[in-house]
TORBASE-415542 format. One record per atom (N, C-alpha, C, CB): residue number from 1; residue in three letters; atom name; x, y, z. Coordinates in steps of 0.1 Angstrom, whole numbers, plus 5000, padded with zeros to 4 digits. Glycine has a CB too. Layout:
REC seq type atom px py pz
REC NUM ALA CA X Y Z
...
This chain:
REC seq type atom px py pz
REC 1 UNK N 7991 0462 2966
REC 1 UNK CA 8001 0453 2969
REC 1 UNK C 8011 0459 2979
REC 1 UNK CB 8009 0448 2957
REC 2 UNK N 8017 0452 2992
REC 2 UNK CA 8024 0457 2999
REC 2 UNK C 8039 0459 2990
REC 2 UNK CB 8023 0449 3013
REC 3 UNK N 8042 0468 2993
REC 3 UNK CA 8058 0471 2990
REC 3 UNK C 8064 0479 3000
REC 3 UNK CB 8059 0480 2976
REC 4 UNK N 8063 0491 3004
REC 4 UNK CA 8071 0496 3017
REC 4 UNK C 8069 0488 3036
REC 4 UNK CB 8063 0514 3017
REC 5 UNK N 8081 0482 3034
REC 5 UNK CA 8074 0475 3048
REC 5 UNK C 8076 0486 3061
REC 5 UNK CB 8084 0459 3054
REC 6 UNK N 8071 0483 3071
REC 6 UNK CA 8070 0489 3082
REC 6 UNK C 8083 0498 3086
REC 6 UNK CB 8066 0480 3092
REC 7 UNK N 8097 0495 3087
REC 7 UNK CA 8104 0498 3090
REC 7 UNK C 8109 0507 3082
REC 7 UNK CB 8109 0491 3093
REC 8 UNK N 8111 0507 3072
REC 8 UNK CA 8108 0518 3057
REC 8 UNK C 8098 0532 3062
REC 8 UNK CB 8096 0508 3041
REC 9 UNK N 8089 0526 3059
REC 9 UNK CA 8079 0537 3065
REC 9 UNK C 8085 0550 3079
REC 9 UNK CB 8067 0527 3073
REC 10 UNK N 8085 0540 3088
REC 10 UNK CA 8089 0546 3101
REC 10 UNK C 8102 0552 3100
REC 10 UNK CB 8090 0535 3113
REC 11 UNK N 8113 0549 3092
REC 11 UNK CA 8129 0553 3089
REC 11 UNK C 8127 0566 3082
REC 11 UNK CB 8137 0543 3078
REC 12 UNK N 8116 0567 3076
REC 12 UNK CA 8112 0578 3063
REC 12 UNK C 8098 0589 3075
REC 12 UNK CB 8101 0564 3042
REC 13 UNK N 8094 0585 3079
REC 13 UNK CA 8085 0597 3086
REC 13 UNK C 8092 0603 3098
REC 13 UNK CB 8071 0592 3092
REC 14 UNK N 8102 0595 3107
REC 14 UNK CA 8112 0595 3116
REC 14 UNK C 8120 0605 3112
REC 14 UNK CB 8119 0584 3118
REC 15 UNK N 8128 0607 3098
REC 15 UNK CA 8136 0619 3093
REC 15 UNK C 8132 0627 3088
REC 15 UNK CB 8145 0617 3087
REC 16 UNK N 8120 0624 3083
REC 16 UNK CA 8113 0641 3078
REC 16 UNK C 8110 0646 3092
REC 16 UNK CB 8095 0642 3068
REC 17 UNK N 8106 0639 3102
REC 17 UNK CA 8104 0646 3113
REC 17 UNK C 8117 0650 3117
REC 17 UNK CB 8097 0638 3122
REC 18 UNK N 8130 0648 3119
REC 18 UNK CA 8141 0649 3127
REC 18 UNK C 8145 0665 3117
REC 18 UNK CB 8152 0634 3126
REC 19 UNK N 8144 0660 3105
REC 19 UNK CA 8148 0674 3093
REC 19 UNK C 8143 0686 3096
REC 19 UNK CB 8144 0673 3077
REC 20 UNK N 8128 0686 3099
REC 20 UNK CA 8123 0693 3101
REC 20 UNK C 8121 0704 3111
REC 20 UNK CB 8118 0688 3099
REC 21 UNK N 8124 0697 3125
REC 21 UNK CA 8124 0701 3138
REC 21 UNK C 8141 0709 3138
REC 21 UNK CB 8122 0686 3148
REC 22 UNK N 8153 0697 3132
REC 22 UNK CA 8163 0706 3134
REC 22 UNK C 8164 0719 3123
REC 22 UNK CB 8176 0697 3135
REC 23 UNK N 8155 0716 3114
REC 23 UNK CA 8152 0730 3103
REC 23 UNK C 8147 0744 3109
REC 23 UNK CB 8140 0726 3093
REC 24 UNK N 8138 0739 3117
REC 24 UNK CA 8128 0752 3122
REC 24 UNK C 8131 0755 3137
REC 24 UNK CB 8111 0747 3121
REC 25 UNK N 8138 0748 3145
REC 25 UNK CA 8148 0751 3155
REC 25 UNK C 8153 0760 3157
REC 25 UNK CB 8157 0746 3156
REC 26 UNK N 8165 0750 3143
REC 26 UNK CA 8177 0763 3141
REC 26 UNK C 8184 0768 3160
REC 26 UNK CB 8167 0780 3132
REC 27 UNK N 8194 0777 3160
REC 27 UNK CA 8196 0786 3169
REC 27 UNK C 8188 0789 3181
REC 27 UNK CB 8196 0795 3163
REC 28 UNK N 8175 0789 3180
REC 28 UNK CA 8164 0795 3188
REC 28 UNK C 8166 0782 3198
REC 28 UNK CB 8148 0798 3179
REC 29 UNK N 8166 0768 3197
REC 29 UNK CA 8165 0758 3205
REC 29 UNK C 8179 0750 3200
REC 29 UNK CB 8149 0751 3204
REC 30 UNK N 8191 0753 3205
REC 30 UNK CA 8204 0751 3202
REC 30 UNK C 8204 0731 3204
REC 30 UNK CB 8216 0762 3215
REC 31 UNK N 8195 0734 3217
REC 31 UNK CA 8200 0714 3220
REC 31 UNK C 8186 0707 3215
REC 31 UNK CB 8203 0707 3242
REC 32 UNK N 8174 0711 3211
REC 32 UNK CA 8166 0707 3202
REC 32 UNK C 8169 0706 3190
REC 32 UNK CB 8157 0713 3201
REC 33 UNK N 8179 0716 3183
REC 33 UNK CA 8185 0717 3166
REC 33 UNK C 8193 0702 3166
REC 33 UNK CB 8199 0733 3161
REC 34 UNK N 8202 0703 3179
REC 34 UNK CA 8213 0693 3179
REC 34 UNK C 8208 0674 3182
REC 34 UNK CB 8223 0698 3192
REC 35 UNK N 8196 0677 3190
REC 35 UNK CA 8194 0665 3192
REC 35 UNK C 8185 0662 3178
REC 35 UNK CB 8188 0663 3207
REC 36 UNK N 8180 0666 3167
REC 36 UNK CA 8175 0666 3158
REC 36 UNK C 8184 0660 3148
REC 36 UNK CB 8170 0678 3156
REC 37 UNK N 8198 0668 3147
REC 37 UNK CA 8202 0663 3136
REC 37 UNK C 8215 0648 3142
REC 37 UNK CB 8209 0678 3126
REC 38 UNK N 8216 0648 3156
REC 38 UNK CA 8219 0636 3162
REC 38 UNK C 8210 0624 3155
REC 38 UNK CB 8217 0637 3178
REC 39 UNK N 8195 0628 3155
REC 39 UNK CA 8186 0616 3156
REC 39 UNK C 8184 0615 3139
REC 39 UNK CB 8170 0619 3166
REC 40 UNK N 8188 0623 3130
REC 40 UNK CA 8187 0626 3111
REC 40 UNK C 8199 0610 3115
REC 40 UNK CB 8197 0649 3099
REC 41 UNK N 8211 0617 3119
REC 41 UNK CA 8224 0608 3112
REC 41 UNK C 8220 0589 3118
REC 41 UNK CB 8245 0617 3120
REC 42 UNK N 8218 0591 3131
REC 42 UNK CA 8212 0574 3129
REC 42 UNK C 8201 0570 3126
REC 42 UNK CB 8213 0566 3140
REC 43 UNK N 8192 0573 3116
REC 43 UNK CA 8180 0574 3110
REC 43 UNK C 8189 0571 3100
REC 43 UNK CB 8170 0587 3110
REC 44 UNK N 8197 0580 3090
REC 44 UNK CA 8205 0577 3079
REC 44 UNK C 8210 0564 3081
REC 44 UNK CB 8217 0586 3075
REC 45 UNK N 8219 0563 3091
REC 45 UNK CA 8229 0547 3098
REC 45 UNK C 8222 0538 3094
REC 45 UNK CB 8230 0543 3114
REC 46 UNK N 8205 0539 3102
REC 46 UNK CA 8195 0522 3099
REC 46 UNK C 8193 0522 3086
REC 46 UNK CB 8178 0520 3107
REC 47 UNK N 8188 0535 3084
REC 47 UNK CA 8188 0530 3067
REC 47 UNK C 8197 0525 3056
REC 47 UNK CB 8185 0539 3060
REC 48 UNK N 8207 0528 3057
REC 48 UNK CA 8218 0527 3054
REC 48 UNK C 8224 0504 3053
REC 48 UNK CB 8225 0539 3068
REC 49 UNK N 8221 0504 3071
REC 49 UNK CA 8220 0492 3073
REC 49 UNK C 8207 0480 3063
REC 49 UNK CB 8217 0494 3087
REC 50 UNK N 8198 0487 3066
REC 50 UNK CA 8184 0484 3058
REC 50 UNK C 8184 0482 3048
REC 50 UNK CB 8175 0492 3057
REC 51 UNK N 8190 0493 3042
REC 51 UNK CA 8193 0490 3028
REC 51 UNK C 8201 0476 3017
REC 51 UNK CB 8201 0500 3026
REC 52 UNK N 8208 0475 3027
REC 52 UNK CA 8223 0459 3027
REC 52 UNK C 8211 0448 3030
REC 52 UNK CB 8242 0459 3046
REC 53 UNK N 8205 0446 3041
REC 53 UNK CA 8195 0433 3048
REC 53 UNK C 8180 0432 3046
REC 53 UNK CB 8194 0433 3064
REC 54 UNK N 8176 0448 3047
REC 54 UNK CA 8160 0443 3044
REC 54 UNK C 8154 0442 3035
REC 54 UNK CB 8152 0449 3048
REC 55 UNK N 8138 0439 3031
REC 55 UNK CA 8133 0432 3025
REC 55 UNK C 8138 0439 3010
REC 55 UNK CB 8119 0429 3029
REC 56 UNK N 8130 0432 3002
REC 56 UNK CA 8131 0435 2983
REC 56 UNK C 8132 0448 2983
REC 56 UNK CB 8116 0431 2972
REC 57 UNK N 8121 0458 2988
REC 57 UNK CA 8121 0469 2980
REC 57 UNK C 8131 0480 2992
REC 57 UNK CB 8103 0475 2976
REC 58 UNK N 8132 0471 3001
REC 58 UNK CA 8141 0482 3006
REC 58 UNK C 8158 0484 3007
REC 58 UNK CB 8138 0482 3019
REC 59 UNK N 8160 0470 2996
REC 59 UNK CA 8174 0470 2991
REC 59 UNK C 8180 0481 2981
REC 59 UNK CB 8175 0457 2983
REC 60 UNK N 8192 0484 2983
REC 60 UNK CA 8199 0494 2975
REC 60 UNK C 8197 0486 2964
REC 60 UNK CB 8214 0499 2978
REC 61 UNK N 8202 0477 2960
REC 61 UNK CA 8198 0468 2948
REC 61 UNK C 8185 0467 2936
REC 61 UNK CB 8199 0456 2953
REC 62 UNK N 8178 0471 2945
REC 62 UNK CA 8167 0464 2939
REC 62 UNK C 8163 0482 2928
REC 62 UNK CB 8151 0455 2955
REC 63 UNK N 8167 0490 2939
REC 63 UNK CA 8162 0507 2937
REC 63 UNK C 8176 0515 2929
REC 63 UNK CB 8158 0516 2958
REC 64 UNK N 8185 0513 2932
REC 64 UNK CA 8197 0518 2927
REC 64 UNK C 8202 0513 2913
REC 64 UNK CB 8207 0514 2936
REC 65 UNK N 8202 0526 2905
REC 65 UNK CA 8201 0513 2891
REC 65 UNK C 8210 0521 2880
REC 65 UNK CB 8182 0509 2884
REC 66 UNK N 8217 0521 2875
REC 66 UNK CA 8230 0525 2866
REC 66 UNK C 8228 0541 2861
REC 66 UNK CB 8230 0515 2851
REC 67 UNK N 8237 0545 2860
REC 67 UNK CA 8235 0562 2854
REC 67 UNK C 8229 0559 2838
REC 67 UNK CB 8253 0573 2853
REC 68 UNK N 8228 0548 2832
REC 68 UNK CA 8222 0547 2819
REC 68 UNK C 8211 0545 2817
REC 68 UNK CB 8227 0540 2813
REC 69 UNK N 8210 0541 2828
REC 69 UNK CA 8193 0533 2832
REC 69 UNK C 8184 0543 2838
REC 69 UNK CB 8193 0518 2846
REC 70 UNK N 8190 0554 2844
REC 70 UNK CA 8187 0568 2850
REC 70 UNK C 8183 0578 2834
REC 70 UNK CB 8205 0575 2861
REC 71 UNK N 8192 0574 2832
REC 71 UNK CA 8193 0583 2817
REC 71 UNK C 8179 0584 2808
REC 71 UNK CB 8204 0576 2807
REC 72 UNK N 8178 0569 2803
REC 72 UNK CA 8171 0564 2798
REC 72 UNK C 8153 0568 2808
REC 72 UNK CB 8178 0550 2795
REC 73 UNK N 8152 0565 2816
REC 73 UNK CA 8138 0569 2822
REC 73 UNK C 8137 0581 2825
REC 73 UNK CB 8135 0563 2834
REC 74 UNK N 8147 0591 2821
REC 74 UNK CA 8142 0607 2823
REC 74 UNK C 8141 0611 2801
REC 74 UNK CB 8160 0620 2836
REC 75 UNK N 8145 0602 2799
REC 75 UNK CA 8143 0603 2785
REC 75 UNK C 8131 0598 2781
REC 75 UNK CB 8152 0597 2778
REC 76 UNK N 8129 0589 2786
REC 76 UNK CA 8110 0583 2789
REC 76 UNK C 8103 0594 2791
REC 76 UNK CB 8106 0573 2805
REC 77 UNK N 8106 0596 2804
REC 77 UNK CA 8094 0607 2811
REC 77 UNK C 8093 0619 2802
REC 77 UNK CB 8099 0613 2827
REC 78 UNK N 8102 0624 2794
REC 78 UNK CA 8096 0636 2786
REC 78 UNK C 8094 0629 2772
REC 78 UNK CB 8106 0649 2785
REC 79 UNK N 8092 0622 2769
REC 79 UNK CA 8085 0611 2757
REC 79 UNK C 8068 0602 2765
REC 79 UNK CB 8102 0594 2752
REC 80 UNK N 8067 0606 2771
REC 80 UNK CA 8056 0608 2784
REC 80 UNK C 8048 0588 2782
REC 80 UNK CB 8039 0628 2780
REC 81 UNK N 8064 0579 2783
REC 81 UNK CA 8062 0567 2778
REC 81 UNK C 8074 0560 2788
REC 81 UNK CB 8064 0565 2761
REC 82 UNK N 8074 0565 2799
REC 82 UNK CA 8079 0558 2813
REC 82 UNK C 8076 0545 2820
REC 82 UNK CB 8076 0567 2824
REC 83 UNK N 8076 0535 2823
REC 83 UNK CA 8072 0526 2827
REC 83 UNK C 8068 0527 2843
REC 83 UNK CB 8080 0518 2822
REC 84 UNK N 8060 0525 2849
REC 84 UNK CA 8058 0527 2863
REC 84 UNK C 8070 0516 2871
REC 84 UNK CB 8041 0523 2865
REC 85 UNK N 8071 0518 2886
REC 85 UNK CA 8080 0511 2890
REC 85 UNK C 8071 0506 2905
REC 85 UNK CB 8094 0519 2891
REC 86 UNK N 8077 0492 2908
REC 86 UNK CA 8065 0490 2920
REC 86 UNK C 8076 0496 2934
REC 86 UNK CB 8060 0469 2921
REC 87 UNK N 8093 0501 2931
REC 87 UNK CA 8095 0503 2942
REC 87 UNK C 8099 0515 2937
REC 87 UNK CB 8101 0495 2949
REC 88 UNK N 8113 0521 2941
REC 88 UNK CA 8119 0537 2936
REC 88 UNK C 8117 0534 2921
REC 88 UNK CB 8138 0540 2939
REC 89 UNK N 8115 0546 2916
REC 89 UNK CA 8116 0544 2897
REC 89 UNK C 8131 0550 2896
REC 89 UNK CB 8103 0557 2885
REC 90 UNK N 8140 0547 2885
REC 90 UNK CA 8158 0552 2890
REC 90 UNK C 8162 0565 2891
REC 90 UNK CB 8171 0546 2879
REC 91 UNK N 8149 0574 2889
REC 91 UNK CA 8158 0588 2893
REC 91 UNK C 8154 0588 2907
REC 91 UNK CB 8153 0604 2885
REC 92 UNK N 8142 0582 2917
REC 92 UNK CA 8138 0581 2930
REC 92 UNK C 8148 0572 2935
REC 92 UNK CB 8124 0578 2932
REC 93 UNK N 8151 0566 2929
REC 93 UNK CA 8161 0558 2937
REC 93 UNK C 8175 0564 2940
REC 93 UNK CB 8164 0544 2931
REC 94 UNK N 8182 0572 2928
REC 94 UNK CA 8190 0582 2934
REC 94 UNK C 8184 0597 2941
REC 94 UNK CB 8200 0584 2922
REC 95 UNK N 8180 0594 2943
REC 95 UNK CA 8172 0609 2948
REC 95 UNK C 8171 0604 2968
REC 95 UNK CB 8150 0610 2937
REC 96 UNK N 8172 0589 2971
REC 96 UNK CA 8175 0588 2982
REC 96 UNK C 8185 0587 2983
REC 96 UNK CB 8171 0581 2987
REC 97 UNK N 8194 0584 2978
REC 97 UNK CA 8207 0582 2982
REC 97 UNK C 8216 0599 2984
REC 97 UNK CB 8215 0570 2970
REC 98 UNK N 8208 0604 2972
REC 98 UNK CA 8212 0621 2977
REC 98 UNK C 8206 0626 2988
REC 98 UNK CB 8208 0631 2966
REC 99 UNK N 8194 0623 2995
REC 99 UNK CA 8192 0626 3005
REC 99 UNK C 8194 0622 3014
REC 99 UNK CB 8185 0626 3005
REC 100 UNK N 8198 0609 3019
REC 100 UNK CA 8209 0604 3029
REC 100 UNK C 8221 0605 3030
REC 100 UNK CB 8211 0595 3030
REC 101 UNK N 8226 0612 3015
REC 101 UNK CA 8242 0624 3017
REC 101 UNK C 8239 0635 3023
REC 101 UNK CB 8251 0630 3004
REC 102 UNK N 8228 0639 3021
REC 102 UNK CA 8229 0650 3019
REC 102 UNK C 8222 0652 3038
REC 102 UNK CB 8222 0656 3004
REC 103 UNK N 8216 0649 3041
REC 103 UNK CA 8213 0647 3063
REC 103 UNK C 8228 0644 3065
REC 103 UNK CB 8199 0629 3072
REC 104 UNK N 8235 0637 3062
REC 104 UNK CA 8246 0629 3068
REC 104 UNK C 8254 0640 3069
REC 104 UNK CB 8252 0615 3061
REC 105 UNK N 8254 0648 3055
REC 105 UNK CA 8263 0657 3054
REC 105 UNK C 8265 0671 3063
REC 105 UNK CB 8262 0659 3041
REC 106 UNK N 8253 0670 3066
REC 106 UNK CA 8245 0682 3076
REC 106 UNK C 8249 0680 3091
REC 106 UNK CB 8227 0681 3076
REC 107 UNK N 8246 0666 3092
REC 107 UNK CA 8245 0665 3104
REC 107 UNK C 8260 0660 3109
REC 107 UNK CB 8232 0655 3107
REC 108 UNK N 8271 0654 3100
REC 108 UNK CA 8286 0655 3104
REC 108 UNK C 8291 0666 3108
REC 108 UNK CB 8294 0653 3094
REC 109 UNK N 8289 0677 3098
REC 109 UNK CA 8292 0691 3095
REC 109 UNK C 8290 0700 3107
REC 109 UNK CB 8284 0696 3084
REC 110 UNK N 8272 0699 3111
REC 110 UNK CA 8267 0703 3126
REC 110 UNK C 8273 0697 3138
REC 110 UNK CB 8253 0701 3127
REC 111 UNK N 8277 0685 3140
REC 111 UNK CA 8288 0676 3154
REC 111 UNK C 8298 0682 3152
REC 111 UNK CB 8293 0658 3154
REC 112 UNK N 8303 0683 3138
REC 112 UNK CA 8320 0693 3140
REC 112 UNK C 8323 0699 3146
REC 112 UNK CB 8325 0700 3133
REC 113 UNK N 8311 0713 3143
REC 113 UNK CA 8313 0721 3147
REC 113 UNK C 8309 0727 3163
REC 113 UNK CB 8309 0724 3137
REC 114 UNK N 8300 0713 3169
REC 114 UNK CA 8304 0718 3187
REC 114 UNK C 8318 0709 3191
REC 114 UNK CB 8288 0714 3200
REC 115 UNK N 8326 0705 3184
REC 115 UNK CA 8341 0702 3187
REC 115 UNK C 8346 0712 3189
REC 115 UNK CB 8349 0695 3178
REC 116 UNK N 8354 0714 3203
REC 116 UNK CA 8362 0727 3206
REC 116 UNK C 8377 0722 3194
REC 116 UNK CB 8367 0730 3229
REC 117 UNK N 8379 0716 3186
REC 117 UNK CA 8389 0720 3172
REC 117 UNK C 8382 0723 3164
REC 117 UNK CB 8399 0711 3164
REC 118 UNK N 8368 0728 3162
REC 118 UNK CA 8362 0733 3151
REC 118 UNK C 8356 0741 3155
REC 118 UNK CB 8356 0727 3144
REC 119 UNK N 8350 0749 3170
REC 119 UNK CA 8341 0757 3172
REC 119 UNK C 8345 0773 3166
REC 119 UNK CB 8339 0755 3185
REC 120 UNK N 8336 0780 3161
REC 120 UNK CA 8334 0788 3156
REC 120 UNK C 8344 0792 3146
REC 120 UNK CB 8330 0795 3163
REC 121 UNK N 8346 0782 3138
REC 121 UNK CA 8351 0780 3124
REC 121 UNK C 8343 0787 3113
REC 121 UNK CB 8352 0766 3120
REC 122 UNK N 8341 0798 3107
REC 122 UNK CA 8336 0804 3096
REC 122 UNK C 8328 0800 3087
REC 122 UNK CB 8343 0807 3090
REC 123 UNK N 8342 0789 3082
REC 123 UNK CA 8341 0783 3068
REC 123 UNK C 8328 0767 3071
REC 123 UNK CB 8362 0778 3062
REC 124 UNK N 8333 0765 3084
REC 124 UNK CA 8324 0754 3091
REC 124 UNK C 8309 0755 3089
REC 124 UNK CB 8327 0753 3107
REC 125 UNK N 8312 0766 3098
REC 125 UNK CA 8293 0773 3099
REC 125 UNK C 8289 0776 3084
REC 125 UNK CB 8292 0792 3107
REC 126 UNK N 8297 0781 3077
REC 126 UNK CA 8292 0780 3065
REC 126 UNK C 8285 0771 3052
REC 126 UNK CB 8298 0783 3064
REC 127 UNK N 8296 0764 3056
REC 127 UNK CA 8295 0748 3049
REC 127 UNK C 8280 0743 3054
REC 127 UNK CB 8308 0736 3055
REC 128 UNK N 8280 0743 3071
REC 128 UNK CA 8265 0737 3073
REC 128 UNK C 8255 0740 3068
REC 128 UNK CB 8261 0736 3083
REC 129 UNK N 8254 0757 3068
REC 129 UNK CA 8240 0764 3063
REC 129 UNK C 8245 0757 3044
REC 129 UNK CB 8240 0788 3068
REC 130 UNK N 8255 0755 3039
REC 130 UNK CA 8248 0758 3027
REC 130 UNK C 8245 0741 3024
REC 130 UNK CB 8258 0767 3016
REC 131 UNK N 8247 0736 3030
REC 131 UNK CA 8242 0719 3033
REC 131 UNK C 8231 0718 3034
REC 131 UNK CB 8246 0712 3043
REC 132 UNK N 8226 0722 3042
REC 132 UNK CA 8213 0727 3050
REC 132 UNK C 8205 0731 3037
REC 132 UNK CB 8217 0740 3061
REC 133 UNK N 8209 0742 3035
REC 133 UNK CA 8199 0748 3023
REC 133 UNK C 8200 0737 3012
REC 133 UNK CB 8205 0764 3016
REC 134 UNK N 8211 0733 3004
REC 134 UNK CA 8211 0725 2994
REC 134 UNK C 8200 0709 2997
REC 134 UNK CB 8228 0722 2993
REC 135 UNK N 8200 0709 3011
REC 135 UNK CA 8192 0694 3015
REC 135 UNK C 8180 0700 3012
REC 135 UNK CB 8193 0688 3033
REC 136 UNK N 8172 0712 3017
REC 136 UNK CA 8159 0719 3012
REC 136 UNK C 8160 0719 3000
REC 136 UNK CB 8157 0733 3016
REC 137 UNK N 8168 0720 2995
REC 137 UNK CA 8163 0717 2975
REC 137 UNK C 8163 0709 2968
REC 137 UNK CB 8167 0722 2964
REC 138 UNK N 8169 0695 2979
REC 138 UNK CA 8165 0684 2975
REC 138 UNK C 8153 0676 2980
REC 138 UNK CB 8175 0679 2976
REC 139 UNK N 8148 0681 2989
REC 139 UNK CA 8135 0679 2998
REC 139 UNK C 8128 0683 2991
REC 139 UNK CB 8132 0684 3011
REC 140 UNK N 8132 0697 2982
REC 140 UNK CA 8117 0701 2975
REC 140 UNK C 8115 0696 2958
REC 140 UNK CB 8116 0721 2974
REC 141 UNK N 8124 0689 2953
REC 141 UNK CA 8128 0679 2946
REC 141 UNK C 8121 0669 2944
REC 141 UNK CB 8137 0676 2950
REC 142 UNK N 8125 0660 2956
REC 142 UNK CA 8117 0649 2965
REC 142 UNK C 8102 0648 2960
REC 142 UNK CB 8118 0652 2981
REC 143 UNK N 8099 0663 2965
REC 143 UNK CA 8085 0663 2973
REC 143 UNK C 8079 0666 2957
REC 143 UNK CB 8081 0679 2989
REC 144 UNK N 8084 0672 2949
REC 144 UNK CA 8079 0677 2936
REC 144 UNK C 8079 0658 2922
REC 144 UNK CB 8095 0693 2930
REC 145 UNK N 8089 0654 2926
REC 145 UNK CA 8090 0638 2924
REC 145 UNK C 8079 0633 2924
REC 145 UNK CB 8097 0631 2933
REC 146 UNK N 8079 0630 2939
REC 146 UNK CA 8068 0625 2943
REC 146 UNK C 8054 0625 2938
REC 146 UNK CB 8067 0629 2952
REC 147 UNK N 8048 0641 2936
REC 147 UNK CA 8038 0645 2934
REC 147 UNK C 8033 0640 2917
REC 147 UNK CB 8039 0660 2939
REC 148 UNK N 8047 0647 2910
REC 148 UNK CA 8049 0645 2894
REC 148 UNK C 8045 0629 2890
REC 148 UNK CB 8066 0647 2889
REC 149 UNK N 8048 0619 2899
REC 149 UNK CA 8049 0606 2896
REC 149 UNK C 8035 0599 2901
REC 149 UNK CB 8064 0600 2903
REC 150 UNK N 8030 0610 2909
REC 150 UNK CA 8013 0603 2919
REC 150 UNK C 8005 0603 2904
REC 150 UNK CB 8002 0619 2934
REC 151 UNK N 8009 0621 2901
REC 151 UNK CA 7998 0624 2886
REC 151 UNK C 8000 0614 2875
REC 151 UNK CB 8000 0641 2878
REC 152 UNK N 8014 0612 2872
REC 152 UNK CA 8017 0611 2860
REC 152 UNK C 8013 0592 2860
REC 152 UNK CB 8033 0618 2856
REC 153 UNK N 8014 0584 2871
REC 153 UNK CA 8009 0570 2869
REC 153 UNK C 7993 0569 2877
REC 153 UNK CB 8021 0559 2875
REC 154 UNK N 7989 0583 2882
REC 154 UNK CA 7971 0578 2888
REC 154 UNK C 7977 0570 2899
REC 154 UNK CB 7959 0568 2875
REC 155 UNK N 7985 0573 2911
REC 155 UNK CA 7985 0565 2919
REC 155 UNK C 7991 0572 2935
REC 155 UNK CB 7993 0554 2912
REC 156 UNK N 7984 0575 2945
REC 156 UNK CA 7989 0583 2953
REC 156 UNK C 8000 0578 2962
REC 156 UNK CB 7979 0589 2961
REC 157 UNK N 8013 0585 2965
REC 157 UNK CA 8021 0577 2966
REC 157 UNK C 8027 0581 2980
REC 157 UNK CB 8029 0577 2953
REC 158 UNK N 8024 0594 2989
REC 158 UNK CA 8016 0596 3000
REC 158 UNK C 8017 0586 3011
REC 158 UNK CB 8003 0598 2996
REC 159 UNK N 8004 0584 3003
REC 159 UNK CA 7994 0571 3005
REC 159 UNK C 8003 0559 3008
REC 159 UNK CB 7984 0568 2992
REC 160 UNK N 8007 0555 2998
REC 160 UNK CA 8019 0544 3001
REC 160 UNK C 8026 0543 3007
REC 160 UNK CB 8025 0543 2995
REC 161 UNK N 8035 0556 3008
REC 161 UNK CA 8044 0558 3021
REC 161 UNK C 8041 0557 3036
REC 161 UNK CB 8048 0572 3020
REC 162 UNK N 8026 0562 3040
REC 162 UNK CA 8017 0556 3050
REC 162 UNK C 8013 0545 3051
REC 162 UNK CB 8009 0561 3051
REC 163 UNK N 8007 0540 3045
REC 163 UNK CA 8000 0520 3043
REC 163 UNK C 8016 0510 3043
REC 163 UNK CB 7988 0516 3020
REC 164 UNK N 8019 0518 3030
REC 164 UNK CA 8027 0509 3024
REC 164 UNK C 8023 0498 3019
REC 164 UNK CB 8034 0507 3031
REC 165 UNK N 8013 0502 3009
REC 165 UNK CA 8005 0498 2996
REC 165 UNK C 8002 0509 2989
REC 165 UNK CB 7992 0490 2998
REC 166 UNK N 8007 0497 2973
REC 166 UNK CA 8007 0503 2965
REC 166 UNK C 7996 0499 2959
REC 166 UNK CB 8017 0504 2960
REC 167 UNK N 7990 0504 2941
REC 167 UNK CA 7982 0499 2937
REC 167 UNK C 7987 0488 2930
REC 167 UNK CB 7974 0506 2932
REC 168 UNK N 7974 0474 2921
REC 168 UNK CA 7981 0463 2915
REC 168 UNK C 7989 0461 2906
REC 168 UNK CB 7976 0456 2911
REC 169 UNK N 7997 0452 2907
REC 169 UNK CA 8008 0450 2893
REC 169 UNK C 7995 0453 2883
REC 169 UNK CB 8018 0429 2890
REC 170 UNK N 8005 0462 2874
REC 170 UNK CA 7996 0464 2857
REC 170 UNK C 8004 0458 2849
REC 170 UNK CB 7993 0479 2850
REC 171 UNK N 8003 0456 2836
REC 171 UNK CA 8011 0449 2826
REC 171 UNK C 8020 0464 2826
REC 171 UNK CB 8002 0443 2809
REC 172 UNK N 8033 0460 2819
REC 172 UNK CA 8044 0466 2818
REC 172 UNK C 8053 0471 2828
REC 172 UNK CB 8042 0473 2812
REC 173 UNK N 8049 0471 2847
REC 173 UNK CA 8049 0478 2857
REC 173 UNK C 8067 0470 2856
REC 173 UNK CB 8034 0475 2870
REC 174 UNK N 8075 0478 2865
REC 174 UNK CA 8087 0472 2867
REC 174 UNK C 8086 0467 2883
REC 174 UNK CB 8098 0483 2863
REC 175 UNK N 8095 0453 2887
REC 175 UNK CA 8090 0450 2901
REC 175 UNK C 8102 0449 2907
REC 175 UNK CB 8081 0437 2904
């Protein structure tokens, strides 16, 4: 069943790619790092936008879902009696929204700091790298999510993120 539409997709391979490039940059390629995390923060923006207008599953609404409701499905998952979800399940659904703080936060932090009122500010530079790093442990998070949730409902989710199909409604599935 389609669930990730095209623009989803492309928003989501677009900033792993932008994260990545300004990750492994770094210093070595100063206006490659920069134009990287230029292209993270309006990647965040459309999504951001996307989130408010586009379709079902790519609404904050539909994926964003109460800290009780969060609660309760990590209380599932180690009672190993979770219900599958056809779009974010609610810890993946906050898990984007920490990841679109957490680029935004990087990539504000990194523009600051080539402002001649912030250049070679300490505490600045600092702040970015530990942004930076903190965004890597939420990427590896993500990526550990991801994988946990392929095994744990038999469904590659990868895969999904590329097609953007998923497999069929099953009884009890959440939509």
């Amino acid at each position: 069943m389609r669930v990730w539409d095209p623009l989803i997709r492309l928003l989501h391979w677009s900033l792993v790619a932008a994260v990545g490039t300004a990750w492994f940059t770094g210093e070595a390629s100063l206006r490659l790092h920069e134009a990287a995390g230029y292209a993270g923060l309006v990647l965040v923006t459309l999504r951001l936008i996307w989130g408010w207008i586009g379709g079902h599953f790519a609404r904050f609404s539909q994926f964003v879902r109460a800290p009780s409701v969060v609660w309760r499905y990590a209380i599932d998952i180690a009672g190993h009696s979770e219900r599958r979800y056809l779009g974010h399940n609610p810890l993946g659904g906050w898990m984007v929204l920490l990841l679109m703080l957490g680029v935004a936060s990087v990539g504000a932090t990194g523009w600051l700091y080539t402002l001649d009122m912030f250049w070679g500010l300490a505490w600045l530079e600092f702040l970015h790298r530990s942004l930076a790093w903190a965004l890597v442990g939420l990427i590896a998070l993500h990526v550990a999510g991801v994988v946990f949730t392929s095994v744990r409902h038999r469904e590659n989710l990868l895969a999904a993120m590329l097609t953007g199909r998923k497999k069929s409604v099953e009884e009890n599935d959440v939509g």
